[in-house]
C-alpha positions as CSV (number, residue, x, y, z in Angstrom):
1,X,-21.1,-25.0,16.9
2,X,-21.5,-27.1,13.8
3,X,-18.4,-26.7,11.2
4,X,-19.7,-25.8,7.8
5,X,-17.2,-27.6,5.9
6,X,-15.2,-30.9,6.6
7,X,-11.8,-31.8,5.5
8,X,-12.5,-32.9,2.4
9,X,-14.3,-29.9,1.4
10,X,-11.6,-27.4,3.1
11,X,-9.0,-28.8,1.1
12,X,-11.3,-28.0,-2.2
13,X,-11.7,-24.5,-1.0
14,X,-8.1,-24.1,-0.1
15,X,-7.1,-25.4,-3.8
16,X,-9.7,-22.8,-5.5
17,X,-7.6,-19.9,-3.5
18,X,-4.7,-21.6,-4.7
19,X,-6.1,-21.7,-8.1
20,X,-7.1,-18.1,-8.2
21,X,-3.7,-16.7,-6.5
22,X,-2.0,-19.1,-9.7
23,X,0.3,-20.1,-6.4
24,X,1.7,-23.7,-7.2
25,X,3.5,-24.2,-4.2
26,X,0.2,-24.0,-2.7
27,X,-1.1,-26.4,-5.4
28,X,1.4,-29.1,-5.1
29,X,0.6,-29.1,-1.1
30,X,-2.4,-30.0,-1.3
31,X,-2.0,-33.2,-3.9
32,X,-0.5,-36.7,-2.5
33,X,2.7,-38.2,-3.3
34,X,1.7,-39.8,-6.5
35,X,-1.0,-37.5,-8.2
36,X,-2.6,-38.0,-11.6
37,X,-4.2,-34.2,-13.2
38,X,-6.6,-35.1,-15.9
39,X,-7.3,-31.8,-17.6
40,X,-9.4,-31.7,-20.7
41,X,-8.0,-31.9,-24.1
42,X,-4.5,-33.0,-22.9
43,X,-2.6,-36.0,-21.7
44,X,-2.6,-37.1,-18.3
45,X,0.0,-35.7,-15.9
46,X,1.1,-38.2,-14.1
47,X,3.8,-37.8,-11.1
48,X,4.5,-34.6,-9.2
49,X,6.7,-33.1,-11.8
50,X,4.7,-33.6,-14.8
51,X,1.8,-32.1,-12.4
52,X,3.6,-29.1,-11.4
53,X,4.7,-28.7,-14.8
54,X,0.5,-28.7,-16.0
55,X,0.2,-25.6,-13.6
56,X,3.3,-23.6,-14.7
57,X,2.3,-24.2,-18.2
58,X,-1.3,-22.7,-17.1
59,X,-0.2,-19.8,-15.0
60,X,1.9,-18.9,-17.7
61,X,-0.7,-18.4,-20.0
62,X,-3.9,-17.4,-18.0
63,X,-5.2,-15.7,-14.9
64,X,-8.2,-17.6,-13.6
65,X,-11.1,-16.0,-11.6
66,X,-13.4,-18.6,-10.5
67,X,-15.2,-20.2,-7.8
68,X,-15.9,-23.5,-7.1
69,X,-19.5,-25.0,-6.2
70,X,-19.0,-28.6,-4.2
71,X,-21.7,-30.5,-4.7
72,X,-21.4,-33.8,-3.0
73,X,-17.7,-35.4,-0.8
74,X,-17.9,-38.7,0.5
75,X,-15.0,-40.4,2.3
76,X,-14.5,-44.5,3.4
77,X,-11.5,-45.0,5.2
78,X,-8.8,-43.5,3.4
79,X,-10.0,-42.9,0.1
80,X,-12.5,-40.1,-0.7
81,X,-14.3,-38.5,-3.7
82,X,-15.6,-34.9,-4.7
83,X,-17.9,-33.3,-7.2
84,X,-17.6,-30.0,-7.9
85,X,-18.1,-27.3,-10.8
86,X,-16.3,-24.1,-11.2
87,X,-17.2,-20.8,-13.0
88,X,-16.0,-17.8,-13.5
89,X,-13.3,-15.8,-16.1
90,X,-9.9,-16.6,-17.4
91,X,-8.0,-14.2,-18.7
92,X,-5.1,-15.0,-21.6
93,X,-2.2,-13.3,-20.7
94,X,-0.6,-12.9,-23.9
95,X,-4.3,-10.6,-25.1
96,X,-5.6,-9.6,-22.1
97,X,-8.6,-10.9,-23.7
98,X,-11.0,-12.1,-20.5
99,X,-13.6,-14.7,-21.7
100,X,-16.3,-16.7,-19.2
101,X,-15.1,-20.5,-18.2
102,X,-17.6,-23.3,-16.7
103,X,-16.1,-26.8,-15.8
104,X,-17.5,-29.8,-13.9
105,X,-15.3,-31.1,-11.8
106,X,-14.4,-35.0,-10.4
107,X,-11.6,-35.6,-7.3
108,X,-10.2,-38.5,-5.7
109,X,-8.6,-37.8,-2.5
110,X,-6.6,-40.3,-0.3
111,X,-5.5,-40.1,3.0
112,X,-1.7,-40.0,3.2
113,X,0.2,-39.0,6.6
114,X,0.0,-35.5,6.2
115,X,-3.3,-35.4,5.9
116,X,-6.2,-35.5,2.9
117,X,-4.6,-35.0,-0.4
118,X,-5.7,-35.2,-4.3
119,X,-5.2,-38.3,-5.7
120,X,-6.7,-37.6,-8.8
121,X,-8.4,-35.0,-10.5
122,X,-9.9,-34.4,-14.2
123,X,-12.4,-31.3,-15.4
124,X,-14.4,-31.0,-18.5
125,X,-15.4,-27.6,-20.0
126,X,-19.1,-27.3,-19.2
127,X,-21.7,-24.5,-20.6
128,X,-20.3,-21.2,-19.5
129,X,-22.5,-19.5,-17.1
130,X,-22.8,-15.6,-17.0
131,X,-20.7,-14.2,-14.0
């Protein structure tokens, strides 16, 4: 039987569940010890405090519905990379207004003993696709 995804791309699908659930305990499992989260229009979070901080500050403000496309993981030894876009709704908790979000998506994963774990990751708002 041939395994449709790898490690790499398990641990991108397990953080879009993550994502969508807004569970950050799930979240911070699945980055390394010393992460850096690069979102767009904002400083980089660097640490696992100011990361975990980055996601309450999100969930607090918006439900996210999306799903992620991978489009090409590589790994060499113990570093790894990931390209992936995302699309789907967000929804602002404060309106209930629901609006379509589109982001491309770059990872750096590392190989730490627990297993594969984000390294790095940044997004930039792409066109919105309809969903």
């Amino acid at each position: 039987m041939v395994e449709k995804y790898g490690l790499v791309e398990r641990l991108l699908k397990a953080y879009e569940t993550a994502l969508n659930a807004g569970d950050i305990s799930a979240i911070m499992d699945l980055y390394g010890a010393n992460p850096v989260f690069m979102p767009q229009n904002a400083p980089a979070m660097i640490g696992r405090d100011a990361v975990r901080k980055g996601y309450e500050y999100v969930f607090k403000t918006l439900k996210l519905n999306v799903r992620f496309t991978i489009h090409e993981t590589e790994t060499s030894g113990d570093t790894g990379w990931g390209r992936t876009s995302s699309a789907g709704k967000q929804r602002f908790l404060a309106t209930g207004k629901e609006v379509s979000e589109s982001n491309n998506e770059l990872y750096v994963f590392k190989r730490e003993d627990e297993g594969w774990k984000i390294h790095r990751y940044l997004f930039a708002e792409a066109i919105p696709t309809p969903t």
